[in-house]
N, C-alpha and C positions, 0 to 999 in steps of 0.2 A: 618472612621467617625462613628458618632451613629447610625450606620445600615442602611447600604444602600440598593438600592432592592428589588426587590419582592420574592429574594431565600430564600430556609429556610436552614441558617448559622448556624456553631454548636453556637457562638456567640449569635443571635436569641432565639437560643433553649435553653443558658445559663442562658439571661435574663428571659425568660418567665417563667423554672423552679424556679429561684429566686424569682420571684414573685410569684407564687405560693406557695412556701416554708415559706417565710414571711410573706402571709396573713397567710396560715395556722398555722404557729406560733402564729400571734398574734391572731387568733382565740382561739386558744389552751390557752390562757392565761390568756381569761377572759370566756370559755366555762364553766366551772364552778361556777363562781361567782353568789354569793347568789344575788336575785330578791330583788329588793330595794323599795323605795317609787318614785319609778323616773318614765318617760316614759317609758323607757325598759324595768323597769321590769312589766307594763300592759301584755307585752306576758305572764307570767307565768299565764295568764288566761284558755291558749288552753293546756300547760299541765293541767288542770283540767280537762277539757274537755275530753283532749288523755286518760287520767284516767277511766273516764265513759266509754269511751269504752269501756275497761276491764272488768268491773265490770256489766253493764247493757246488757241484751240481746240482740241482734240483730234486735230478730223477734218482741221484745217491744218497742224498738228507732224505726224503720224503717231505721236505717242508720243517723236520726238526732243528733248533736249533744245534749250533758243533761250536765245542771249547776249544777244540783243538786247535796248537799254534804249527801254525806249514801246515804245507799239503804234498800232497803225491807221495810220501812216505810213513806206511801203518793207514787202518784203518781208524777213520774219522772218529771221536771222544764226543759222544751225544751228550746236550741238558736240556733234555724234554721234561724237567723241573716246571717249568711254567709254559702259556700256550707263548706262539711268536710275533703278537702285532706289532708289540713295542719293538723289536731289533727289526723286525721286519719295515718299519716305519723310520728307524734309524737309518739300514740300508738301504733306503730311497734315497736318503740325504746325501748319504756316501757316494750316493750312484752318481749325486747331479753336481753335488762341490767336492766330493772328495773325503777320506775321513783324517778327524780334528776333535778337539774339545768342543766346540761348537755348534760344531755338527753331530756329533754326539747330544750333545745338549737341547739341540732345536727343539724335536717334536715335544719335547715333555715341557719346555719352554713358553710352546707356543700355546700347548692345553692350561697350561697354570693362568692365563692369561684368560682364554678362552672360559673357564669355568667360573673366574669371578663376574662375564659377561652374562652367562650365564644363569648364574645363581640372580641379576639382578635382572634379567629380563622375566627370571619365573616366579619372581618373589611380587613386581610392579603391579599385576593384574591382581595381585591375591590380596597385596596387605598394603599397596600405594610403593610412587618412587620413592621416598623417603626411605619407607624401610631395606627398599631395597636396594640404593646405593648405601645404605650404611652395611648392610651386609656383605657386598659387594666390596667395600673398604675394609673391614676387618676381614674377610678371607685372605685380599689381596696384600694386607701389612701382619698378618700371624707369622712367628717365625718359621712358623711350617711351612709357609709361601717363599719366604723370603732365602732362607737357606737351600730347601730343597725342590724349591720351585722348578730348578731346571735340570733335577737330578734323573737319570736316565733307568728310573727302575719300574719295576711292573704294579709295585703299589704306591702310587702315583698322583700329578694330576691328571691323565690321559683315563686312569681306572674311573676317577670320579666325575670326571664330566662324562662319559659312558652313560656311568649310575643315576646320573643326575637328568639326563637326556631317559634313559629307559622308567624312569619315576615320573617324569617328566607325562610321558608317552602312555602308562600306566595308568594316571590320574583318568587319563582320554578315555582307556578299553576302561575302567571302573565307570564311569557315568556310563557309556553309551560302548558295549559291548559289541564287535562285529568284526567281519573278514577284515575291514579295511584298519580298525582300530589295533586288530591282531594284530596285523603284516606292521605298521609300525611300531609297535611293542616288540615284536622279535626284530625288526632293523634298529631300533634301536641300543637292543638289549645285546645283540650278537660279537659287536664291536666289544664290548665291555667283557663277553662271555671268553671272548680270543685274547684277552688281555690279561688276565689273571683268575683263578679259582676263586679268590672272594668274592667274584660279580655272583656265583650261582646261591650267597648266601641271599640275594635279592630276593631269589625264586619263592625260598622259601618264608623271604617277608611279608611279600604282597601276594604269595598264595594265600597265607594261613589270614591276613587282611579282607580278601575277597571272601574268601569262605565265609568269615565273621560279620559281614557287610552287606550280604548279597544273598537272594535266595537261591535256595536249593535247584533250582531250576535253570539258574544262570550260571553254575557250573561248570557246563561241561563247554565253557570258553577257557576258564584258567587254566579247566584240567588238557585244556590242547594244546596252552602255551607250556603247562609244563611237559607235553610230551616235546615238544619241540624243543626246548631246553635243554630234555637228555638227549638231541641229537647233537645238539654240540658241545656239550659236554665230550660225547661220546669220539669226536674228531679229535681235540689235541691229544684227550686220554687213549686215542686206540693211536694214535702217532707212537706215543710212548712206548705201548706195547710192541710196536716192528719196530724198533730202534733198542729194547732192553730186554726180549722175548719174556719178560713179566707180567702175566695179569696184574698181579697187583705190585705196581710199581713203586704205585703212590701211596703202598700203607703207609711207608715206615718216615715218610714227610710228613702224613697226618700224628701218626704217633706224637713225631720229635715236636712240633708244634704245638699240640692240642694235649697229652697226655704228660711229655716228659718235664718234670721239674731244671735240665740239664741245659745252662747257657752254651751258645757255641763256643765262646771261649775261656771264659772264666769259673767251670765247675757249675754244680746246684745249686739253686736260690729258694730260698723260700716265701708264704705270704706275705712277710712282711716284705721281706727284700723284693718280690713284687710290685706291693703298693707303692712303695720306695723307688724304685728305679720306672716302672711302665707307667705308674699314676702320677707321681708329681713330680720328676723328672723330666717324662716324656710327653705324656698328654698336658701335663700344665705347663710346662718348659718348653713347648714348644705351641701353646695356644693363649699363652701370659694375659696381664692386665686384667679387661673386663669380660673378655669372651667366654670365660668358664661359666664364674657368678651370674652374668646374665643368660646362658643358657638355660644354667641349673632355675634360675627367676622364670623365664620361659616354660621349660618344664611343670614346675609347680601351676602357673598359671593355663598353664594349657589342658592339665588335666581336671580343671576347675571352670574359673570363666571365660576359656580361650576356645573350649572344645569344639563350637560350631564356625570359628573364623579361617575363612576361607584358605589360609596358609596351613592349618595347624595339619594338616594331612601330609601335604607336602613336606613338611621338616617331619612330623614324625616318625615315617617312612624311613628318611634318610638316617635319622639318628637310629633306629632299630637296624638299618644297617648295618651301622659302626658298631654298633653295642652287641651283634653276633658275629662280625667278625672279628673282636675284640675276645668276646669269649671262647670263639674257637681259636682263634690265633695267638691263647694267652702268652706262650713262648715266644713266637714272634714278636707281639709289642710290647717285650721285655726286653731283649734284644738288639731288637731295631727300633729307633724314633721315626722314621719314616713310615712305620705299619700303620702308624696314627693318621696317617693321612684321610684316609676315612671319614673320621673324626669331623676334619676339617670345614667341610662344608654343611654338613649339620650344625656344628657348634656358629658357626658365622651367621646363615640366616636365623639363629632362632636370637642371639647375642644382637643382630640386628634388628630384628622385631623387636622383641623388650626394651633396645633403647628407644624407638621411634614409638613405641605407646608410654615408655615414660614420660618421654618428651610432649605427648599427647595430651597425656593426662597435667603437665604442667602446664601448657598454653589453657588447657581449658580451664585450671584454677586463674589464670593471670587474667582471662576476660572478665570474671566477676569478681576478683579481689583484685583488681590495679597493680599486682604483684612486679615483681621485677623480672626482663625479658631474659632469657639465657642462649641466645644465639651465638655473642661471641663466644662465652665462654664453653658453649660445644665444639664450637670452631679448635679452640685452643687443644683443647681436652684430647680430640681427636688428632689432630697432628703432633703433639707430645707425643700419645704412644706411639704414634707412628715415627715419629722420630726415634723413639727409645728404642724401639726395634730394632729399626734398621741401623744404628750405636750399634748396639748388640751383638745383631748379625755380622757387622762388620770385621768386629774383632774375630769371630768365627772361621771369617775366613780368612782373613790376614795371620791369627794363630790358629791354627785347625786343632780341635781333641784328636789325637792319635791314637787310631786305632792299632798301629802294627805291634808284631812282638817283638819287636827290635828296643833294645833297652838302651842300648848306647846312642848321644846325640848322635844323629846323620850331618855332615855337612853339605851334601846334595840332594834335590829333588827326583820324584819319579819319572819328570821327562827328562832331567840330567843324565840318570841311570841309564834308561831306554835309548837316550840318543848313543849313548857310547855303546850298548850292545850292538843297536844296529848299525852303527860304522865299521864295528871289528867284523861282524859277521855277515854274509851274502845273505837275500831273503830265501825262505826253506832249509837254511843249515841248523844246528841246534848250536846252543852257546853255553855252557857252564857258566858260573859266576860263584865266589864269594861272598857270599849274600843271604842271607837268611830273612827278609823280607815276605812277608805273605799278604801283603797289600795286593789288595785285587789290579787297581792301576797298574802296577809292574808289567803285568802282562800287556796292556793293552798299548804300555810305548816300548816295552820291549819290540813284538810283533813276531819273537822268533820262541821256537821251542826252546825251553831252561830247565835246567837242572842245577836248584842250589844246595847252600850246606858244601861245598868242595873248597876245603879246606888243605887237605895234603893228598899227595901224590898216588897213592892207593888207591882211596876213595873216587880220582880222576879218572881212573884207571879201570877199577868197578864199576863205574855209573859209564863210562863209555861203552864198554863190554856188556853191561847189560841191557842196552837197545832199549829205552827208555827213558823218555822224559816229565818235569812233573804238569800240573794243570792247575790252574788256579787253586783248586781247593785243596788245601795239606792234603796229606796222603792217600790220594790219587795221582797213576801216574798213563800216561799214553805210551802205547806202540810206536817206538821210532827208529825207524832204518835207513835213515840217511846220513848226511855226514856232521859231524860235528866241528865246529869250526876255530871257535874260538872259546878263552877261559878269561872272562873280565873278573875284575878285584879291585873293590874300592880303595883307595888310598887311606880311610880313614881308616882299615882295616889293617894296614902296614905296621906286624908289629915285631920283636924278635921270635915271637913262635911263627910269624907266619913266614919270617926269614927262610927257613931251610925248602917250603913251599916254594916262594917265588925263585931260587936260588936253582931248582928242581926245573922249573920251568926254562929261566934263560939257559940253562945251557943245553936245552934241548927245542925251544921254539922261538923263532922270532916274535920281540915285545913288542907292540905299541904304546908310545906316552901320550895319553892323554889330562887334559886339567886334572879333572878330580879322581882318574880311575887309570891302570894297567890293564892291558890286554895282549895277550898273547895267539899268534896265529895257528888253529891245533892241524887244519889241513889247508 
């Protein structure tokens, strides 16, 4: 049969490395690929970041991350927005190959991979291998694997195998409460805590769990892990404050997130446009097929006949997870499809239990009614969607959803763009461009300081004169007091209004022709 058991069969061990093998393949395949104008490629924001680290001091960041593009001219542009493991885990990468799409890509590459090992190493003991390479397989073919598997952002798979490890570890101090259980509870938990503010929704899952679970008496364990908690809360958060002289820094990200109806780009939305965009959109659109329905079949039965089976702890944890940081982050995983990540790994192991006790519950019909076996047609069932997925995906990235607000087709890409700024201009000089792009990527193959929207000769003139550059996020800009070098303009842009511009230009700076773009030399 499809793995019977709770032994670990070479069969077992065959599957599991197969799947391992095949995500890592299909990781490998798009590890690589240039950062687009799509969601996924927004991570190529934290290689930027991974970057400063390299180049900015230690004892001058404090450990914060810096947006800023160059250095040694103006003082450094902070995003102590989030803590810094993820760029700080990128610029390892940077340190030892250099930085790339791929390297950019690694570490969150490598946890996507990691987490569906994961999920079925803590699932085997609980609920048998079966369940838990099937869990294991639908986390690892969700399109939320498969698309932003190796996307370099802080809510992640790197966040959720943290979470998954501190739950993990959790489970340990709830039975058997003690120093030693502590200390790997908080190493656990610490990584996850440095990784993003959703990890501290944990705190208060399996606090208000232990309280509910546990007597009064045994207390004053949790209540030490939550003091420990607010000490590292208290480290990126008080980073923030010497780099923004703000106590409260972080209101007004919790507001915009948790309070405001206001998308980042597209105006207010309302409930339904909610349900409509974050619910079946994002969380179904990106966890498709049977992983919903069977969750939601999970759920039901778990708060019924399932309550005392040794898994149902474990996933429930995990989905209470999602399900608060879902409620706090309602803006967010409106927004963003990747806030869902979360999601992911709850929905996977409980979508993999309910299939492997269906399947249970049908062998055990087939011994006393002679019925018919269903082996292959699981077999089939399960590689369609996996198949259909990965279809899917594909066209995803091969046509990406475009995020920019560039309305007119582009005929170049963002490393097209980036490579011709950085040929016209030295590194650390600033570049204008004709360009209106606010695709996060830009920056990151640019590599030099910009200032877009320069259109006519004025405007060139203004934004030189006013020793400022912009930074990834619209209207914000940086202190810049170095030189500016150059003014690239795409060709597709080449039109009779921008005639009297470029006309402006040649008779006062030498041009460069390049394929897709003009450049001029400003110093």
């Amino acid at each position: 049969m499809f793995i019977r058991g709770k032994t670990r069969s070479d069969v077992e061990r065959l599957i599991f490395w197969l799947l391992i093998v095949a995500a890592s393949a299909y990781r490998l395949v798009y590890l690589n690929h240039p950062f687009q104008r799509d969601p996924e490629g927004c991570g190529s924001f934290y290689g930027l970041l991974a970057r400063n680290y390299l180049r900015w001091p230690m004892s001058l960041t404090l450990g914060v991350p810096v947006e800023s593009l160059g250095v040694r001219h103006g003082a450094p542009f902070f995003y102590p927005n989030h803590p810094a493991l993820l760029p700080l885990f990128i610029a390892a990468v940077f340190k030892l190959f250099g930085a790339g799409e791929w390297q950019t890509r690694l570490p969150s590459a490598a946890f996507t991979i990691a987490c569906g090992a994961l999920i079925y190493h803590l699932l085997r003991p609980r609920a048998g291998a079966r369940a838990g390479l099937l869990a294991m397989f639908f986390f690892l073919t969700t399109p939320m694997a498969l698309l932003f598997g190796g996307q370099p952002d802080v809510i992640n798979s790197q966040l959720v195998f943290f979470i998954l490890l501190s739950i993990a570890a959790y489970l340990k101090f709830w039975e058997s409460a003690s120093i030693r259980s502590l200390g790997l509870l908080v190493l656990a938990f610490a990584p996850a805590a440095f990784t993003d503010w959703p990890a501290f929704f944990l705190v208060v899952v399996i606090g208000v769990h232990f309280i509910c679970t546990r007597p009064i008496e045994r207390w004053r364990w949790i209540i030490a892990f939550g003091l420990i908690t607010v000490v590292l809360f208290a480290i990126p958060y008080g980073q923030g404050i010497l780099v923004t002289h703000d106590l409260h820094w972080m209101g007004r990200f919790v507001e915009r997130r948790t309070i405001s109806n206001v998308a980042d780009r597209t105006g207010s939305f309302t409930m339904i446009g909610w349900i409509h965009n974050a619910i079946v959109r994002h969380a179904y659109g990106r966890h498709n097929g049977p992983v919903l329905p069977l969750m939601i079949a999970w759920i039901i039965c778990a708060f019924t006949i399932w309550k005392r089976r040794p898994e149902t702890r474990l996933i429930s944890l995990t989905l209470c997870w999602a399900a608060l940081h879902v409620i706090v982050g309602r803006q967010g995983v409106y927004v963003h499809e990747w806030w869902w990540w979360p999601l992911t790994p709850g929905a996977a192991m409980a979508a993999g239990v309910a299939f492997d006790r269906a399947i249970a519950w049908h062998d055990d019909r087939t011994r006393t009614t002679s019925g018919p076996r269903i082996d292959i047609p699981i077999y089939v069932l399960l590689l369609a969607f996996a198949a259909f997925n990965v279809y899917s995906v594909n066209s995803e990235w091969v046509n990406p959803k475009q995020i920019t607000n560039v309305k007119d087709p582009l005929n170049y890409s963002l490393r097209e763009i980036g490579d011709a700024i950085r040929s016209s201009a030295p590194e650390n000089t600033a570049v204008m461009i004709g360009e209106d792009d606010n695709s996060l990527s830009l920056w990151f193959y640019a590599d030099r300081p910009l200032v877009q929207q320069i259109w006519d000769p004025l405007t060139l003139q203004t934004k030189i004169a006013a020793k400022e550059t912009d930074i990834p996020f619209r209207g914000v800009e940086q202190e810049w007091t170095g030189p500016v070098s150059a003014y690239v303009l795409p060709r597709v842009y080449i039109s009779p209004k921008m005639q009297p511009m470029i006309d402006w230009l040649d008779a006062r700076y030498p041009r460069i022709e390049l394929k897709k773009f003009l450049a001029w030399k400003l110093s």
